[in-house]
TIRO-2110 file (N, C-alpha, C; in Angstrom, 1 decimal):
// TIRO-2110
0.8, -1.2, 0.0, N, 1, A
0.0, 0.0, 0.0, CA, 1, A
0.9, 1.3, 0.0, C, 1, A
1.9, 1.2, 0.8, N, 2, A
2.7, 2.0, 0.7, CA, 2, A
3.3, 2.8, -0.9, C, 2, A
3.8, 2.0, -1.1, N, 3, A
4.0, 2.0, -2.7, CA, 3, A
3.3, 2.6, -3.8, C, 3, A
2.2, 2.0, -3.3, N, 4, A
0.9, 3.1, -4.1, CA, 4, A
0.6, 4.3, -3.8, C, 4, A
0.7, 4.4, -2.4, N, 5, A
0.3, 5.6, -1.9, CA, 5, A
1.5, 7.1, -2.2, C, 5, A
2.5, 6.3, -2.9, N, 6, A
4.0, 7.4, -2.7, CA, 6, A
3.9, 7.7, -4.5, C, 6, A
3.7, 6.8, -5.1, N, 7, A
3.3, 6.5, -6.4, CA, 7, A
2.9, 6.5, -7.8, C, 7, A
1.0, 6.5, -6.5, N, 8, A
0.2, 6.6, -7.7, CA, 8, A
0.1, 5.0, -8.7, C, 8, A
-1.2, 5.2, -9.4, N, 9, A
-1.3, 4.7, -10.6, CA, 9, A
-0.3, 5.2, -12.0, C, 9, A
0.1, 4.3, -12.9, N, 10, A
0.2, 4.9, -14.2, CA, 10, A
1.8, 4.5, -14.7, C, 10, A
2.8, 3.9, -13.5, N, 11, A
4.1, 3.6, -13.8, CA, 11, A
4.4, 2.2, -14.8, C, 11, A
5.0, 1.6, -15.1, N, 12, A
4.9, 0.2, -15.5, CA, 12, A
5.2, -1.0, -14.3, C, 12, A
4.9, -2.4, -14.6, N, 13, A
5.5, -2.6, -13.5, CA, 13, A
6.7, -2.7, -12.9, C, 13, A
7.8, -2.4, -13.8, N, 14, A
9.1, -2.2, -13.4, CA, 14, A
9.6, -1.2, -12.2, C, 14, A
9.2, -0.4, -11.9, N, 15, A
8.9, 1.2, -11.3, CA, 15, A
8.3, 0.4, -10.0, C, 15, A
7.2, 0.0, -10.1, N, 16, A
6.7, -0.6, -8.9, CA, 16, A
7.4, -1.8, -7.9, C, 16, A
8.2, -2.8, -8.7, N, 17, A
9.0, -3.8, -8.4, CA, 17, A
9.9, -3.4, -8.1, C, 17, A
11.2, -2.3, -8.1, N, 18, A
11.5, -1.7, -7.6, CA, 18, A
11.7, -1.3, -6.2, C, 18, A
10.4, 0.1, -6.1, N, 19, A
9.9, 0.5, -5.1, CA, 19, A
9.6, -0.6, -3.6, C, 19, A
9.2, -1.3, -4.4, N, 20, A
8.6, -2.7, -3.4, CA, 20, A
9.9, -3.2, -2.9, C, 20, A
10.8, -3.5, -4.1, N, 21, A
11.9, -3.7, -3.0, CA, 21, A
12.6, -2.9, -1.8, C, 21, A
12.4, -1.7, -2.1, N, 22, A
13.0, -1.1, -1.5, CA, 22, A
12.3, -1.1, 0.2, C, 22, A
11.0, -0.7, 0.4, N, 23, A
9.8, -1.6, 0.9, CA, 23, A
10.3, -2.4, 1.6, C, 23, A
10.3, -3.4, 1.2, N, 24, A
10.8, -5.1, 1.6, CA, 24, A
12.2, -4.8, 2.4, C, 24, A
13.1, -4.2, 1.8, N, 25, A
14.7, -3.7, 2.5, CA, 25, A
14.3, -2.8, 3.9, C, 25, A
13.5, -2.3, 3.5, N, 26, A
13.7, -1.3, 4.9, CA, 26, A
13.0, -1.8, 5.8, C, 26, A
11.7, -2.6, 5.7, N, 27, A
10.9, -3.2, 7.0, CA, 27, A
11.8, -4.7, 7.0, C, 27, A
13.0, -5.1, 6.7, N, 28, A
13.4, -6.4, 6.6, CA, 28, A
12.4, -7.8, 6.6, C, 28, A
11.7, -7.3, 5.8, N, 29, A
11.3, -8.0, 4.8, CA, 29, A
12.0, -9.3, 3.8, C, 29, A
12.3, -10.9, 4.1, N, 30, A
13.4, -11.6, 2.9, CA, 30, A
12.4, -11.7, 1.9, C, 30, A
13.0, -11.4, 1.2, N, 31, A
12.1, -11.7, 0.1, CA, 31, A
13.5, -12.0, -1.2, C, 31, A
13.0, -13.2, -2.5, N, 32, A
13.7, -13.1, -4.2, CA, 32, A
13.0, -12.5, -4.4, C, 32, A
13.8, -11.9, -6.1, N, 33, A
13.0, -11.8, -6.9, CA, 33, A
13.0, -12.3, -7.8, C, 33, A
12.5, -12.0, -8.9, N, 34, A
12.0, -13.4, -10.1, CA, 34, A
12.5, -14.4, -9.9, C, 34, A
11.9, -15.4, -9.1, N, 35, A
11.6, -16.9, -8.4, CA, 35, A
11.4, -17.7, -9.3, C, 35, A
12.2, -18.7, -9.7, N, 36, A
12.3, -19.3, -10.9, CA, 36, A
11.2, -20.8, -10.2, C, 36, A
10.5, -20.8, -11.1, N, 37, A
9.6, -21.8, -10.5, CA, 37, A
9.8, -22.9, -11.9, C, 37, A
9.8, -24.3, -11.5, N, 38, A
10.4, -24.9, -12.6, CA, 38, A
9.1, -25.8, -12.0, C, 38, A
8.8, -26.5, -13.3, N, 39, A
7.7, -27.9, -13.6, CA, 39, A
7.8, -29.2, -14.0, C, 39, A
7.8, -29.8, -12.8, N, 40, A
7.9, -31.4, -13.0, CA, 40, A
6.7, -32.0, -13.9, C, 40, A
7.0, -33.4, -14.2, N, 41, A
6.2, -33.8, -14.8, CA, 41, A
6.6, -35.1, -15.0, C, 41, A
5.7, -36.2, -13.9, N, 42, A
5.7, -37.9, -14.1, CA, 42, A
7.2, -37.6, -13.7, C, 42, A
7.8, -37.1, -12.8, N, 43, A
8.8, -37.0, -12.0, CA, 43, A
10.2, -36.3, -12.8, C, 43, A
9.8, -35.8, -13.8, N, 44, A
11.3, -35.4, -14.5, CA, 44, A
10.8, -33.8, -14.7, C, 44, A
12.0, -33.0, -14.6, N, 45, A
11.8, -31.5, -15.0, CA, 45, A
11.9, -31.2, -16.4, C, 45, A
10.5, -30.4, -15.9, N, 46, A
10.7, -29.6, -17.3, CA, 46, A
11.6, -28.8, -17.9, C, 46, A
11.5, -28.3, -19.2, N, 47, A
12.3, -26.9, -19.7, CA, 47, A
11.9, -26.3, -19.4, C, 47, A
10.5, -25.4, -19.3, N, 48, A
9.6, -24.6, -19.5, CA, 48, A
9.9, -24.2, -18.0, C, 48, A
10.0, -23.2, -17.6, N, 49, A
10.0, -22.5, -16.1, CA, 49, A
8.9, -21.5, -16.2, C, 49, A
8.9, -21.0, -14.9, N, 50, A
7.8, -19.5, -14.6, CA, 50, A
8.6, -19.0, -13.8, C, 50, A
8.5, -17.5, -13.8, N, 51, A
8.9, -16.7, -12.8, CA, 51, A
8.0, -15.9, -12.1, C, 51, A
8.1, -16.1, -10.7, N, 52, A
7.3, -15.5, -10.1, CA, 52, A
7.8, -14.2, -9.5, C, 52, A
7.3, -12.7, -10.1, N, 53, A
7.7, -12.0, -9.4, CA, 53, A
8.2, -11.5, -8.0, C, 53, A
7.9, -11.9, -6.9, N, 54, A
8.8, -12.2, -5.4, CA, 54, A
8.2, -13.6, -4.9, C, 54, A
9.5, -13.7, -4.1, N, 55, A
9.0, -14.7, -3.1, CA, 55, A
9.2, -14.3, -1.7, C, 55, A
8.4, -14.1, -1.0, N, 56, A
8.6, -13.4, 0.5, CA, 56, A
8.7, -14.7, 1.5, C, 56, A
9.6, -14.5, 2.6, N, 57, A
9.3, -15.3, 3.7, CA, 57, A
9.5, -17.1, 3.2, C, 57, A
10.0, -17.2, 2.1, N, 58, A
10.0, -18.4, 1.4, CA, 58, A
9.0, -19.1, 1.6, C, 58, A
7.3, -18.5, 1.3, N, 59, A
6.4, -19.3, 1.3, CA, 59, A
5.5, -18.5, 0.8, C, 59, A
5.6, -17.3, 0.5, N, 60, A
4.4, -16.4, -0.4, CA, 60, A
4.7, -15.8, -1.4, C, 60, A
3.9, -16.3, -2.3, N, 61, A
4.5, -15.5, -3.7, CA, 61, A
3.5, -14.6, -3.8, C, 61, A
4.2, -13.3, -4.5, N, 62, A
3.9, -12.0, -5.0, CA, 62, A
4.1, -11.7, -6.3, C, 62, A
2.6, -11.9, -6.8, N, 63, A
2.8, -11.4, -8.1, CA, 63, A
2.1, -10.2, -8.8, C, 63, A
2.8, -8.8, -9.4, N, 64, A
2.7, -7.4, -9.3, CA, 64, A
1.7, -7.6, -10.8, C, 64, A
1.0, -6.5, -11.3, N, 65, A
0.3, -6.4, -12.1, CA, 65, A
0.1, -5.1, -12.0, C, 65, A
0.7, -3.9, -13.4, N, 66, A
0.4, -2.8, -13.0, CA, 66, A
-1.0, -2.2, -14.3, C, 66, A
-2.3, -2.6, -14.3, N, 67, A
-3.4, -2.9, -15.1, CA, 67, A
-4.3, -2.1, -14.9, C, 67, A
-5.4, -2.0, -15.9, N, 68, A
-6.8, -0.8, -15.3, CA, 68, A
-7.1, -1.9, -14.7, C, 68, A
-7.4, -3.3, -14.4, N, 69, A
-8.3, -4.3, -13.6, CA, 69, A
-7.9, -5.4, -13.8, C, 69, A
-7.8, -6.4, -12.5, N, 70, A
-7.0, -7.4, -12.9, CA, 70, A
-8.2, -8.6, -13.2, C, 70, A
-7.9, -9.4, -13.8, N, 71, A
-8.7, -10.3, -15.0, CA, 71, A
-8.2, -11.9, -14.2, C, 71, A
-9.5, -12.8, -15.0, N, 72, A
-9.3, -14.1, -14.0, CA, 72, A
-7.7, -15.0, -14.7, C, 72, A
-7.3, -14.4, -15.4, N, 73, A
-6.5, -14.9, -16.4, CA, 73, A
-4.9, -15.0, -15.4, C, 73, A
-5.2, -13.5, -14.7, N, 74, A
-4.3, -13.5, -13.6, CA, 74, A
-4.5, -14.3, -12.2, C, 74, A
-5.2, -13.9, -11.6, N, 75, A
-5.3, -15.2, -10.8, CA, 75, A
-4.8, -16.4, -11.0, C, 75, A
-5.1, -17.2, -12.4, N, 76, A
-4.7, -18.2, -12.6, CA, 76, A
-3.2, -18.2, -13.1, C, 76, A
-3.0, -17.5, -13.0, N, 77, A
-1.3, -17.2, -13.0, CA, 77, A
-0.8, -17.5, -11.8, C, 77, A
-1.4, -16.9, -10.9, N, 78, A
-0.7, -17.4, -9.0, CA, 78, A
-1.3, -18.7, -8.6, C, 78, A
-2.6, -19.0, -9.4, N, 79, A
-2.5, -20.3, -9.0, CA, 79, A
-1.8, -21.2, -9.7, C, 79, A
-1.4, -21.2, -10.3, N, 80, A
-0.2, -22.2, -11.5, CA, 80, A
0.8, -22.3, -10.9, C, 80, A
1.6, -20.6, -10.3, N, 81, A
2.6, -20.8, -9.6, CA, 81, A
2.3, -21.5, -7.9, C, 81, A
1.2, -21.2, -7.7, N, 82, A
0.9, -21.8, -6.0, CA, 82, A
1.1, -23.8, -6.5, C, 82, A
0.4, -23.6, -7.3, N, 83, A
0.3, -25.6, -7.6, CA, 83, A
2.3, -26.1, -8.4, C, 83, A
2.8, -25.3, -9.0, N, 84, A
4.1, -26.2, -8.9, CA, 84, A
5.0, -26.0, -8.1, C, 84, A
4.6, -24.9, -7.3, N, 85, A
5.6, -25.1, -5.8, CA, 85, A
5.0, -25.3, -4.7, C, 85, A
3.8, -26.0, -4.6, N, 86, A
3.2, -26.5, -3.7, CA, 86, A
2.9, -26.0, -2.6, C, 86, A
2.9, -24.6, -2.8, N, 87, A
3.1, -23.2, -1.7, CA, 87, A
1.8, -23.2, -1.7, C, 87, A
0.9, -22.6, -0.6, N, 88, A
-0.6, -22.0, 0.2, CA, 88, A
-0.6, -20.8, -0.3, C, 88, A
-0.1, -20.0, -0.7, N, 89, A
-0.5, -18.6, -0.1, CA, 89, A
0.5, -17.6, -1.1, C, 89, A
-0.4, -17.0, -2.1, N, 90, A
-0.1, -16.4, -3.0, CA, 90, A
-0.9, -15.0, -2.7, C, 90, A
-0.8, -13.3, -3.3, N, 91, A
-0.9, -12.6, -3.4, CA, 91, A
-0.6, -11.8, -4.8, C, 91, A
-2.1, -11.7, -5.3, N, 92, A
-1.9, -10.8, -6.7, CA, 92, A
-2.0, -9.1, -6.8, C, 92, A
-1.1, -8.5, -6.8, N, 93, A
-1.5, -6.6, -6.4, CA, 93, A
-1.5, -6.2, -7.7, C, 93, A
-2.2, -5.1, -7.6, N, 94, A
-2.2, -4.2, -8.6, CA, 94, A
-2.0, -2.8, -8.5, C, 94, A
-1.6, -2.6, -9.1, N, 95, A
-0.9, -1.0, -8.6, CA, 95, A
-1.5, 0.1, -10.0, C, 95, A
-2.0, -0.6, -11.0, N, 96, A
-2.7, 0.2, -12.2, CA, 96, A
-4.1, 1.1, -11.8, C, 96, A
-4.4, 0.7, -10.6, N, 97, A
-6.1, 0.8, -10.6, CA, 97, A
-6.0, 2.6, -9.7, C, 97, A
-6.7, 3.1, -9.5, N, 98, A
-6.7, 4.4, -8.9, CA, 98, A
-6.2, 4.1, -7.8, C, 98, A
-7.1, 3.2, -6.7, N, 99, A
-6.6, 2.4, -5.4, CA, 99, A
-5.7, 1.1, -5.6, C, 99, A
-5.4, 0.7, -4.9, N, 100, A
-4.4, 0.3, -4.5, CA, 100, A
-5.5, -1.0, -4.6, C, 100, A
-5.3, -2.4, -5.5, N, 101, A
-5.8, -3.5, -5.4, CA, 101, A
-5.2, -4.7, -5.3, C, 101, A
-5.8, -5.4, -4.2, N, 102, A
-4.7, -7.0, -4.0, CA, 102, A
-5.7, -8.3, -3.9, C, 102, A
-5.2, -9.4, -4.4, N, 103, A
-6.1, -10.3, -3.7, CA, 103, A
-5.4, -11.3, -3.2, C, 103, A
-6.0, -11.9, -1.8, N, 104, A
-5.1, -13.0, -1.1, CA, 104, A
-5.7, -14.2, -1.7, C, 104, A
-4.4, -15.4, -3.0, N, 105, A
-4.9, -16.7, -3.1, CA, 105, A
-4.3, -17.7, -2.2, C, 105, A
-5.6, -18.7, -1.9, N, 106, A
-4.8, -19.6, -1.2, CA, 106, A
-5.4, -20.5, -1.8, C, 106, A
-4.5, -21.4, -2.1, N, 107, A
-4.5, -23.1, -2.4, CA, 107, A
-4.8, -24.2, -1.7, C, 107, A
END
């Protein structure tokens, strides 16, 4: 929220990712960034990876979206990454919208 509030709407999300880290650094916050999420399959890895924009606390992924409104297309982006890292608890923000919009997924 912070972030938004210093901000605004209208940056890309690069600007916001960023900020956030900086965020993350000052309240010591651990967080990666682009969290390389890799896909098994019938027990062998795939080529194909995802990146998930942060990983906080090594158990919540954060994934930024700077949008007029975020779409179910997204969601199922954090749930893709919640289901091949077998992680609970994902969080989708958006920082495009006037207010400041997030939603908590859990798996």
């Amino acid at each position: 929220m912070e972030v938004h509030t210093n901000l605004g709407p209208g940056f890309l999300e690069a600007v916001y990712t960023e900020a956030l880290m900086l965020e993350f650094e000052e309240r010591d916050i651990p967080y990666e960034i682009n969290k390389e999420i890799t896909i098994h399959y019938k027990g062998k890895q795939l080529h194909k990876k995802y990146y998930a924009d942060f990983l906080c606390y090594d158990k919540i992924i954060i994934e930024l979206k700077a949008v007029e409104s975020l779409t179910p297309a997204n969601t199922s982006q954090v749930l893709i990454y919640l289901k091949a890292t077998k992680m609970k608890l994902g969080i989708l923000a958006n920082f495009g919208e006037p207010s400041f919009h997030y939603n908590r997924i859990v798996r």
